[in-house]
PAMI-860895 format. One record per residue (C-alpha): residue number from 0; chain; x, y, z. Coordinates in nm, 3 decimals, m for minus. Example, Ala and Ser with C-alpha at 12.3 -4.5 7.8 and 13.67 -1.06 7.14 Angstrom:
BEGIN
[0,'A',[1.230,m0.450,0.780]],
[1,'A',[1.367,m0.106,0.714]],
This chain:
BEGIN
[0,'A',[m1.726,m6.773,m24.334]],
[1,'A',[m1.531,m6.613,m24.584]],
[2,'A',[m1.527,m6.207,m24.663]],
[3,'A',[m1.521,m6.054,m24.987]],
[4,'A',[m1.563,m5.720,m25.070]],
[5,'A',[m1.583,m5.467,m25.332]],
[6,'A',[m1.333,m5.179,m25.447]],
[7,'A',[m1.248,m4.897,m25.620]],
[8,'A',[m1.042,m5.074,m25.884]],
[9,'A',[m0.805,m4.881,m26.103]],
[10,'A',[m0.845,m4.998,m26.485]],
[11,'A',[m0.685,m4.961,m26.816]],
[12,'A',[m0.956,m4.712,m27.072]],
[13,'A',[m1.127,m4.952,m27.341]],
[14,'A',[m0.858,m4.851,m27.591]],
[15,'A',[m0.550,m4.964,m27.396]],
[16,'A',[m0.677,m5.260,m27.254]],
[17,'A',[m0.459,m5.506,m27.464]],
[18,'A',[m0.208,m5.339,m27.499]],
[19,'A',[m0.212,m5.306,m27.091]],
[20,'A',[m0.282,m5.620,m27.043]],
[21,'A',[0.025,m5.869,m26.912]],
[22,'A',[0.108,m6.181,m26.864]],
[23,'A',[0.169,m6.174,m26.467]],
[24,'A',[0.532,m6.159,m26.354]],
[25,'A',[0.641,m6.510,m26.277]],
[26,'A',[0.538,m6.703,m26.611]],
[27,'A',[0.821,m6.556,m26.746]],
[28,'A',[1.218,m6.417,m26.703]],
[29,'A',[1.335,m6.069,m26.723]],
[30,'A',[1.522,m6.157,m27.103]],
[31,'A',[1.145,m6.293,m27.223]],
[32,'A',[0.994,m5.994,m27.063]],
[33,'A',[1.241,m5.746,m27.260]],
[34,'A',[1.117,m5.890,m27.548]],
[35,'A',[0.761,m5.894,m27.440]],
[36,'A',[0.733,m5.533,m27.453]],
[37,'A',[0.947,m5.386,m27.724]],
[38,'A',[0.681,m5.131,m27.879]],
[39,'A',[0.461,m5.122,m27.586]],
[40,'A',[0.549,m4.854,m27.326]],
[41,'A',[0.131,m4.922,m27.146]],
[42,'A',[0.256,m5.281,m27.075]],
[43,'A',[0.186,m5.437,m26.731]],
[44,'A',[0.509,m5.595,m26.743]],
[45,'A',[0.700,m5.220,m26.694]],
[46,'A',[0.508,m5.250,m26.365]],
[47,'A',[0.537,m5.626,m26.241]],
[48,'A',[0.891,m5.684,m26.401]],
[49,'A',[1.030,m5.305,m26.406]],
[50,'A',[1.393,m5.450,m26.500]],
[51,'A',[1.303,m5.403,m26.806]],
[52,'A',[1.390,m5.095,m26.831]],
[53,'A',[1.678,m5.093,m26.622]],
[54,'A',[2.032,m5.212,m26.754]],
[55,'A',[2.107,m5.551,m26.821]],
[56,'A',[2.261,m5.703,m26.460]],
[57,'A',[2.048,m5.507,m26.254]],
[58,'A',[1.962,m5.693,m25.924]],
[59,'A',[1.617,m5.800,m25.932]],
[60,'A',[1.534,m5.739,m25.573]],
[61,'A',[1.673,m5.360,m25.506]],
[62,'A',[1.529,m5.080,m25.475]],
[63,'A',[1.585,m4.970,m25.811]],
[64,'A',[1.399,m5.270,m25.980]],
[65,'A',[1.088,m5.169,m25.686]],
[66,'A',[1.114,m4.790,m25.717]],
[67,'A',[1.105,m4.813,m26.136]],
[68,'A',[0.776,m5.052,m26.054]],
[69,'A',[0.605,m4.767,m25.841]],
[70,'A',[0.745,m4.527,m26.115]],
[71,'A',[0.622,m4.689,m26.420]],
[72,'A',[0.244,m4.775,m26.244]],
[73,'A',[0.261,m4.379,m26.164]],
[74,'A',[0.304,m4.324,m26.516]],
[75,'A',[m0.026,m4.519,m26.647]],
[76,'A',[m0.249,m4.344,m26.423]],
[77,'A',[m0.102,m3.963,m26.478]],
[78,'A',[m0.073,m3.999,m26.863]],
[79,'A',[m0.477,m4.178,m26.813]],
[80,'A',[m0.375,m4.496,m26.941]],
[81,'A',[m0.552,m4.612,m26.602]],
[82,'A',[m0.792,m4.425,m26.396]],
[83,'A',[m1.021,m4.507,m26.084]],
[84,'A',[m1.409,m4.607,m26.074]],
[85,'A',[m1.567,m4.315,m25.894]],
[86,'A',[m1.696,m4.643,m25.742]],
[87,'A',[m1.680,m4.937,m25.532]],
[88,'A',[m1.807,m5.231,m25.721]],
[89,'A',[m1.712,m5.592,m25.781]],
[90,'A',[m1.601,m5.707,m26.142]],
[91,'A',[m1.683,m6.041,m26.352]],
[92,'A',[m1.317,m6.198,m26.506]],
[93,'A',[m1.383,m6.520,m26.756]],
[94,'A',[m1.146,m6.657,m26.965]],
[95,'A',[m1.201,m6.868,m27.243]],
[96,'A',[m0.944,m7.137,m27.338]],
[97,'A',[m1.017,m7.443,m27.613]],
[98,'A',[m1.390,m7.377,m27.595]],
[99,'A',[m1.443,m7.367,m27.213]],
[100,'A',[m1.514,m7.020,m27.032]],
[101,'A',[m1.467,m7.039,m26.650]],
[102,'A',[m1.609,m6.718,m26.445]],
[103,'A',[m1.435,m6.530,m26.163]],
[104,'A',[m1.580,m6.255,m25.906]],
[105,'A',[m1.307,m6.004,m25.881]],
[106,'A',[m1.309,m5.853,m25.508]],
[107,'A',[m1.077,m5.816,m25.235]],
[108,'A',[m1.016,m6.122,m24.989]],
[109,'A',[m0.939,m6.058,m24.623]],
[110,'A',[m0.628,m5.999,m24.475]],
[111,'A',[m0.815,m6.185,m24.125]],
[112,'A',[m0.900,m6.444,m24.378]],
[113,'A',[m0.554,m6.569,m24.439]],
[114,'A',[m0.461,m6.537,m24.119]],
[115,'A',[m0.694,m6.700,m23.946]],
[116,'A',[m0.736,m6.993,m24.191]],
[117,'A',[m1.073,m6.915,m24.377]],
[118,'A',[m0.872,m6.911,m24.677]],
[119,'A',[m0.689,m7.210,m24.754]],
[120,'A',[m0.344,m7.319,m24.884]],
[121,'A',[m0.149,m7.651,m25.062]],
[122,'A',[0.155,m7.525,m25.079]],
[123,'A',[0.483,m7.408,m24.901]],
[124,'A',[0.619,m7.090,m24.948]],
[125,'A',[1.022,m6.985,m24.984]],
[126,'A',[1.050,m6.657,m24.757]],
[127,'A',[1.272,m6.489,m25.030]],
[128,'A',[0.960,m6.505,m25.239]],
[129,'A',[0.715,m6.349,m25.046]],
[130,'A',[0.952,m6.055,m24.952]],
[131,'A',[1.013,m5.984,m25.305]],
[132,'A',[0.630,m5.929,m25.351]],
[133,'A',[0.632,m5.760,m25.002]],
[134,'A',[0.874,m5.541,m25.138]],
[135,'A',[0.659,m5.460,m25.469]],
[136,'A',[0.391,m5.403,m25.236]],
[137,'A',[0.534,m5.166,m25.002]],
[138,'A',[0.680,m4.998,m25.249]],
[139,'A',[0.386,m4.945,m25.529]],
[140,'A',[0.106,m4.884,m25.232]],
[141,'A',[m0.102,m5.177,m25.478]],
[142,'A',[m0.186,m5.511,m25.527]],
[143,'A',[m0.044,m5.496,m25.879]],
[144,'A',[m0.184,m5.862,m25.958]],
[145,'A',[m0.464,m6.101,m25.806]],
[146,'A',[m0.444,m6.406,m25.676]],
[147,'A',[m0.641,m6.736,m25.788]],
[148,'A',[m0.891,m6.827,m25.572]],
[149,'A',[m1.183,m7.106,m25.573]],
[150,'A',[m1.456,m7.141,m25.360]],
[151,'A',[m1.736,m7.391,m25.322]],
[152,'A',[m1.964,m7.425,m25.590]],
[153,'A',[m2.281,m7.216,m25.518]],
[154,'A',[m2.625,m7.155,m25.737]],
[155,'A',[m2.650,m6.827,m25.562]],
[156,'A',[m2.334,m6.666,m25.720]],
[157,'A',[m2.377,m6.895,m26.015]],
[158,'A',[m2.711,m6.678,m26.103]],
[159,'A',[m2.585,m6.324,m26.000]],
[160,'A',[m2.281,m6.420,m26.278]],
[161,'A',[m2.528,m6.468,m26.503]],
[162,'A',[m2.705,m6.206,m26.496]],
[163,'A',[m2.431,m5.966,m26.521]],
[164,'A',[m2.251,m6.143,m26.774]],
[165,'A',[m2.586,m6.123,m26.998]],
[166,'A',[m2.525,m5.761,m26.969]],
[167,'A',[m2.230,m5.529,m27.180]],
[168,'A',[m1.929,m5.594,m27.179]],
[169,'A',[m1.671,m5.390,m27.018]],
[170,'A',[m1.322,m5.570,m27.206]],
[171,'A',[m1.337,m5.834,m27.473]],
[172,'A',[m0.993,m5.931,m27.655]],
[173,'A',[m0.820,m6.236,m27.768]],
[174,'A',[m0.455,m6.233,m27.686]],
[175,'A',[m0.167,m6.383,m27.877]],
[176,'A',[m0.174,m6.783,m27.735]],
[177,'A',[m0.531,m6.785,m27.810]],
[178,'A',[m0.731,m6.717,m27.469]],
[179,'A',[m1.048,m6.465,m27.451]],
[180,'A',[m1.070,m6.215,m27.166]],
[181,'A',[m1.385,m6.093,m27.093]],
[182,'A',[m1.451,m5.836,m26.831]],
[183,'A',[m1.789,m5.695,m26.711]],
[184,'A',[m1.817,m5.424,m26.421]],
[185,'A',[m2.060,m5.513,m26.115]],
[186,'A',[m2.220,m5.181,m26.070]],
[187,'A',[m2.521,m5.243,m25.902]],
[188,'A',[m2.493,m5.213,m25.555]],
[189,'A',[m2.750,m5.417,m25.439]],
[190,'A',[m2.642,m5.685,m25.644]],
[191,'A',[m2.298,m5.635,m25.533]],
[192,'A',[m2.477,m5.669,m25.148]],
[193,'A',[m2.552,m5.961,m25.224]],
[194,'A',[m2.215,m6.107,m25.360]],
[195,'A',[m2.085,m6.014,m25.041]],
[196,'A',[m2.373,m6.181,m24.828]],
[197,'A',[m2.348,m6.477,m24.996]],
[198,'A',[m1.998,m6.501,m24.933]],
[199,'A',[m2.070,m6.452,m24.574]],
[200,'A',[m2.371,m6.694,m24.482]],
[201,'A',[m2.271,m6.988,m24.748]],
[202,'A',[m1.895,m7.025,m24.830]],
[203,'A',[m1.709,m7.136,m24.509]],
[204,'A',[m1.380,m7.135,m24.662]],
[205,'A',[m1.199,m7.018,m25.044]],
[206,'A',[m0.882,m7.199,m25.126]],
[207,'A',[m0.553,m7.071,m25.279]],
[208,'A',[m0.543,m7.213,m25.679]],
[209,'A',[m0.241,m6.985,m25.786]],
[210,'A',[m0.042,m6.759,m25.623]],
[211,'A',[0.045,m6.862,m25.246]],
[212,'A',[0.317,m6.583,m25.264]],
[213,'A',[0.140,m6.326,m25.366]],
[214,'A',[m0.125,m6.452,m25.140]],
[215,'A',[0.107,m6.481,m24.836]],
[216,'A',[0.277,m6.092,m24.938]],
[217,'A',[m0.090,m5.908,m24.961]],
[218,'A',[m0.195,m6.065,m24.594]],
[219,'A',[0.163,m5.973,m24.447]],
[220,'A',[0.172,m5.630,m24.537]],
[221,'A',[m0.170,m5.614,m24.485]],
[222,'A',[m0.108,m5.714,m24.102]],
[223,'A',[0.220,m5.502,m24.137]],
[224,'A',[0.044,m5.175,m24.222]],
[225,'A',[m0.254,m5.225,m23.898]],
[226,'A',[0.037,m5.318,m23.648]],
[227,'A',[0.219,m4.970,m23.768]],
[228,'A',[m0.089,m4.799,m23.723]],
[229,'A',[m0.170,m4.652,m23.357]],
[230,'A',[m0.545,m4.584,m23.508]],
[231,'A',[m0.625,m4.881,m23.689]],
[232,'A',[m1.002,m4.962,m23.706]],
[233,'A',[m1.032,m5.279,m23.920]],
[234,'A',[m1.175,m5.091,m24.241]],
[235,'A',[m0.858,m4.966,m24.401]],
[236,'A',[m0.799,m5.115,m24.743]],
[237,'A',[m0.469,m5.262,m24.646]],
[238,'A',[m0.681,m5.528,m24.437]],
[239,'A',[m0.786,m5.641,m24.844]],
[240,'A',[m0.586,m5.757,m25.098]],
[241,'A',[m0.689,m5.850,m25.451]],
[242,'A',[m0.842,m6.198,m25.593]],
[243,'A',[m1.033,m6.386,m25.830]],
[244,'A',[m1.263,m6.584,m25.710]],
[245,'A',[m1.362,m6.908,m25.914]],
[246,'A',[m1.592,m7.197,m25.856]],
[247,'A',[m1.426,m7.499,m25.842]],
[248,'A',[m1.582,m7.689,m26.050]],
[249,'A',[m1.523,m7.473,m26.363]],
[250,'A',[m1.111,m7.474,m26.285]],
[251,'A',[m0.887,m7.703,m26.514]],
[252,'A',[m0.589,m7.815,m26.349]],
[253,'A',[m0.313,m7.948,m26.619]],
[254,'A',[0.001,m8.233,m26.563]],
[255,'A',[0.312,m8.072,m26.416]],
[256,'A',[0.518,m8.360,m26.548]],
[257,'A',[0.906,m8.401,m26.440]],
[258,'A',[1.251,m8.481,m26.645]],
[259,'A',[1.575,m8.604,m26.486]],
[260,'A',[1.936,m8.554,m26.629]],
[261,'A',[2.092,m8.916,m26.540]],
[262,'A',[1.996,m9.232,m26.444]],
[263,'A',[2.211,m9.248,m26.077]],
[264,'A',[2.475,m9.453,m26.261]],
[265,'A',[2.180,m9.714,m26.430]],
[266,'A',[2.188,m9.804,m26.823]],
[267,'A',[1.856,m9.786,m26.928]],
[268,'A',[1.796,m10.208,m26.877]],
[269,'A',[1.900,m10.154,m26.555]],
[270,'A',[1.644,m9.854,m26.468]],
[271,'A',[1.402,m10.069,m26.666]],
[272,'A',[1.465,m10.376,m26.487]],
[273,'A',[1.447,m10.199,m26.167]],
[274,'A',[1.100,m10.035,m26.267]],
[275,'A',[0.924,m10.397,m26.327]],
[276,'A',[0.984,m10.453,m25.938]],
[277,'A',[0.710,m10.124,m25.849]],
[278,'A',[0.520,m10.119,m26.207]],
[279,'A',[0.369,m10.318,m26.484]],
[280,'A',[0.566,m10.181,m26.770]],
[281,'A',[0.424,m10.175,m27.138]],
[282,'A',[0.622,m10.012,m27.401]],
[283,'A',[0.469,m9.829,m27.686]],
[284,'A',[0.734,m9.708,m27.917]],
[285,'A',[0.764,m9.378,m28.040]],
[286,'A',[0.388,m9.334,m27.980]],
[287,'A',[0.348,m9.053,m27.715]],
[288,'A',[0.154,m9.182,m27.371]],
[289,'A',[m0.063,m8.970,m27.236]],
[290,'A',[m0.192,m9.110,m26.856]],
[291,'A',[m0.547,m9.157,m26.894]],
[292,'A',[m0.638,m9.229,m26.517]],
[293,'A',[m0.458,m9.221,m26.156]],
[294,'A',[m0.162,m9.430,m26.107]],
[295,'A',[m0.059,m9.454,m26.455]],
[296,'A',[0.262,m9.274,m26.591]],
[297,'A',[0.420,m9.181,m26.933]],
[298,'A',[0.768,m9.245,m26.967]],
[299,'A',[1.000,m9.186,m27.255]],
[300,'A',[1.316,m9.316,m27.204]],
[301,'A',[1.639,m9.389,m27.457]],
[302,'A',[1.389,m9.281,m27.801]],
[303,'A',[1.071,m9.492,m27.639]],
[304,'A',[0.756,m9.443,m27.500]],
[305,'A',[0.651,m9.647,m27.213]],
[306,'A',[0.296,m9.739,m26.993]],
[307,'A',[0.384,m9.742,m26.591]],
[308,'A',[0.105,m9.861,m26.388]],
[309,'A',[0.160,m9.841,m26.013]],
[310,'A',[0.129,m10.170,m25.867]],
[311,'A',[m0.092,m10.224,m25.561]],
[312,'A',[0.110,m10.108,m25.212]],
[313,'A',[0.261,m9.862,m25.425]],
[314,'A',[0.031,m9.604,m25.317]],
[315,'A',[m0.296,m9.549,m25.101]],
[316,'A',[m0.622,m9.386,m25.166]],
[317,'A',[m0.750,m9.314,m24.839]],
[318,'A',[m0.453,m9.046,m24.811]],
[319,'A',[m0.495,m8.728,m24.945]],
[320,'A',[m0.103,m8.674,m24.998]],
[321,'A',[m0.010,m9.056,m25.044]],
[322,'A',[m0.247,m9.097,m25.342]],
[323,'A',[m0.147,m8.841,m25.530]],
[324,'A',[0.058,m8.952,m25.822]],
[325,'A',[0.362,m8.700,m25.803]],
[326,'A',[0.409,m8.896,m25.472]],
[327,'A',[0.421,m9.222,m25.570]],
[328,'A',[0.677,m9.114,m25.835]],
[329,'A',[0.861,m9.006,m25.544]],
[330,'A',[0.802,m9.269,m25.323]],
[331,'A',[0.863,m9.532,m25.601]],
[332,'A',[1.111,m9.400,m25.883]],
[333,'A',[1.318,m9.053,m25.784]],
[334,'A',[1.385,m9.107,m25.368]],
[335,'A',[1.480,m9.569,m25.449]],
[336,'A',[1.584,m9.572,m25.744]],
[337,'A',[1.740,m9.141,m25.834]],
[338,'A',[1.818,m9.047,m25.538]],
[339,'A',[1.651,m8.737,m25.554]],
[340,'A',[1.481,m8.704,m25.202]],
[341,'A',[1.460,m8.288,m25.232]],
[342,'A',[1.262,m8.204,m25.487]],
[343,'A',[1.303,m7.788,m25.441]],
[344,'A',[1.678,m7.848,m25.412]],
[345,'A',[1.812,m8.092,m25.626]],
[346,'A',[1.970,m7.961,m25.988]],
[347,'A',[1.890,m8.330,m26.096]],
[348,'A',[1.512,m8.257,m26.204]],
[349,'A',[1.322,m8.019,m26.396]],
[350,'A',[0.963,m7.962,m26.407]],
[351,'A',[0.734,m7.900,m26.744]],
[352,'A',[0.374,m7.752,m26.724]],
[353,'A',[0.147,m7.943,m26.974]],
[354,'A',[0.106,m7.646,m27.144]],
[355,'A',[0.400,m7.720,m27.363]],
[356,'A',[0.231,m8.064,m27.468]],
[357,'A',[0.435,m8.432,m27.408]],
[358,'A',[0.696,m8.298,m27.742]],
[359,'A',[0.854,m8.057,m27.466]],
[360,'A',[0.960,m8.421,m27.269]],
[361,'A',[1.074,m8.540,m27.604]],
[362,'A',[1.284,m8.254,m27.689]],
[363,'A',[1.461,m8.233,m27.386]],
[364,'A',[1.554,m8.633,m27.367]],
[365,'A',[1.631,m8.636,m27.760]],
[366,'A',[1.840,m8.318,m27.674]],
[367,'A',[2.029,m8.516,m27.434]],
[368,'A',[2.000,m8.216,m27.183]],
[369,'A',[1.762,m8.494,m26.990]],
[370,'A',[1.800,m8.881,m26.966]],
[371,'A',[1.455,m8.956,m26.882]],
[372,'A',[1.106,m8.806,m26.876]],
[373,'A',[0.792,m8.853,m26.696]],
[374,'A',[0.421,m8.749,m26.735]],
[375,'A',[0.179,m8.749,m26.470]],
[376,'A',[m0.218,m8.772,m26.477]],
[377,'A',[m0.332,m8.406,m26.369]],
[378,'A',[m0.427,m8.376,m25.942]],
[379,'A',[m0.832,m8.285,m25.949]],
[380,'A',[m0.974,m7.980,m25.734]],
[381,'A',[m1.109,m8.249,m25.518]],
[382,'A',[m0.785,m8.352,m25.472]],
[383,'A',[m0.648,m7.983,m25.405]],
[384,'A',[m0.911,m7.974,m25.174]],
[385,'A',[m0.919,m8.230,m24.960]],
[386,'A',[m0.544,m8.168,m24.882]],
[387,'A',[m0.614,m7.852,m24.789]],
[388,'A',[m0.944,m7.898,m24.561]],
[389,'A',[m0.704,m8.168,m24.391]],
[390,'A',[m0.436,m7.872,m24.379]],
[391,'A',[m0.160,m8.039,m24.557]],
[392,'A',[0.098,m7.944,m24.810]],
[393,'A',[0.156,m8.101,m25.165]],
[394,'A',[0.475,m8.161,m25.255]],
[395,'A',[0.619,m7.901,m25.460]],
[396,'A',[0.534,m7.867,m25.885]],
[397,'A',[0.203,m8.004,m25.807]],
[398,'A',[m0.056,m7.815,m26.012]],
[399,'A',[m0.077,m7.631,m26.328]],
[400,'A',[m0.379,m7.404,m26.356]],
[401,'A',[m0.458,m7.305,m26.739]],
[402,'A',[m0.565,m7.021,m26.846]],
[403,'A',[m0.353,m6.770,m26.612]],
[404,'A',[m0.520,m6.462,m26.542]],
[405,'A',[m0.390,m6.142,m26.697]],
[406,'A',[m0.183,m5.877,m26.528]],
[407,'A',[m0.304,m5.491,m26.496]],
[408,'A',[m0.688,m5.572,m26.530]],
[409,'A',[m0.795,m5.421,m26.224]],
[410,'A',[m0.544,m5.357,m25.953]],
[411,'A',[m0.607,m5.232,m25.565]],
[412,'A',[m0.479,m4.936,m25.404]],
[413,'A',[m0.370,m4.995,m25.016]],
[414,'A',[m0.543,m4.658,m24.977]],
């Protein structure tokens, strides 16, 4: 069964909240971050991306870039931008994006947890990755951001969030794209008891949403710190790294859809031609398609929208991975027909969160940066799910999550 626990989080004062308040590091690069921040020396980013305010060039994974990070967090809490609760408690994160609120128990996961499979992954992760947030780690002494969890939907927890969230508010601002942050402080320790027991006696497993780095860093240096120590006991707050906790049912996963820059030596008839052999293709003009079920596919091609629906052998629904439609693209369109068997290595394909809407494929065909563009019906949680109970790995660009949570919230000391 799966632990969580509470901590002694260190916060932003009511006052500074938004302006603390980040974007976390990897929704963005270092010359959008510079930007970001102009005006705002209490910015999370000066922690999470602390090139900032180093010169221009500066490699992003020395000790510079890591030591500025530790400075710059050191900063907030002496000048009492941040402070500590004189308490351990958990805390209640919602977000609310186009009219839907979804609820998350801040706490910290176990270190055990990830290592012995409680908590479950979808996804692969690049080593160079996870030491860069090993290094911010080791280097701050904090989980500087949470990860995205979700966990089984359970009445229980559904009733304790309730009830605090009928209570006062700790944090409530809107920030620039639109999304509310809410923020209420679990102080009750019996109530917090019971979080925790819940946890223990009802939710078998949590699964990774969003951020398998940071995920994979927090557990590493969390096993890193208890093999260096000759008096470990198990208790230490580098066994527990910081997460939000979601129930699945209130997550919204968006299309990661995919461009490509040529055709593999095809005019357009031919790639079209070539498509009617694996789909039943129905164009639709300049009218944007937007895949309304599994199996079916946007394409815009040469100034034109078109309908793809997989045709049957194309794909198959009693496996997890092979009914998932970013593999039948594969399978069907980018390994046959593109050539593009490696989807982390090849320069030939891009990927573009829904976030930026169906125009974003548009731009970058009628741009000519891309030849053609593809949009993709959104994987479920049941989906991410299933792949993971049956421990197996989506193929990479998978899932968007929308809203993403805010950086500098709440972050955990390792001591």
């Amino acid at each position: 069964m799966a632990v969580i626990r509470p901590f002694r989080g260190f916060r932003p004062l009511k006052e500074h909240v938004k302006e603390v308040a980040s974007r976390p590091y990897d929704v963005l690069n270092s010359e959008e971050a510079r930007e970001e921040v102009k005006g705002n020396p209490r910015s999370f980013l000066h922690v999470v991306k602390p090139e900032v305010d180093l010169p221009a060039g500066t490699p992003l994974h020395s000790d510079a870039v890591y030591n500025k990070g530790r400075e710059n967090l050191e900063r907030l809490i002496e000048e009492g931008s941040m402070r500590r609760d004189a308490h351990e408690m958990f805390y209640i994160y919602a977000q609310t994006m186009a009219g839907k609120t979804q609820y998350g128990i801040v706490g910290c996961a176990s270190v055990d947890d990830y290592l012995n499979g409680v908590i479950k992954k979808h996804e692969l992760t690049r080593p160079d990755k996870e030491e860069d947030r090993m290094n911010h780690i080791r280097v701050t002494n904090f989980n500087a951001e949470p990860v995205f969890f979700a966990y089984p939907d359970h009445a229980g927890l559904d009733g304790i969030i309730r009830r605090v969230t009928a209570g006062p508010m700790e944090y409530d601002f809107t920030t620039d794209d639109g999304i509310g942050h809410h923020f209420w402080l679990v102080s009750d320790p019996e109530t917090g008891r019971q979080v925790t027991e819940i946890f223990e006696k009802d939710i078998p497993f949590t699964y990774v949403a969003d951020g398998h780095h940071r995920t994979a860093a927090a557990a590493l240096v969390g096993k890193e710190r208890r093999d260096q120590n000759p008096r470990h006991r198990g208790d230490e707050e580098y066994n527990f790294f910081l997460a939000v906790h979601f129930p699945a049912s209130q997550l919204t996963i968006i299309d990661y859809n995919r461009v490509i820059r040529d055709l593999n030596g095809m005019t357009p008839e031919q790639f079209l031609t070539a498509l009617k052999e694996r789909f039943e293709v129905e164009e639709r003009g300049e009218e944007i398609h937007t895949p309304r079920r599994l199996h079916n596919f946007g394409m815009y091609l040469g100034g034109r929208w078109y309908s793809l629906n997989a045709r049957e052998g194309t794909f198959d629904d009693a496996d997890p991975i092979g009914c998932l439609d970013v593999t039948v693209l594969s399978s069907q369109v980018l390994a046959p027909l593109l050539d593009i068997t490696d989807l982390r290595k090849s320069d030939r394909i891009d990927f573009v969160g829904g976030i930026r809407g169906l125009r974003e494929l548009v731009r970058r065909v009628d741009s000519g940066e891309m030849a053609v563009a593809f949009a993709l019906y959104p994987v479920t949680m049941k989906q991410l799910m299933d792949i993971a109970d049956n421990g197996m790995i989506m193929p990479p660009k998978t899932t968007w999550f929308e809203p993403k949570l805010r950086s500098g919230l709440v972050i955990h000391s390792l001591e």
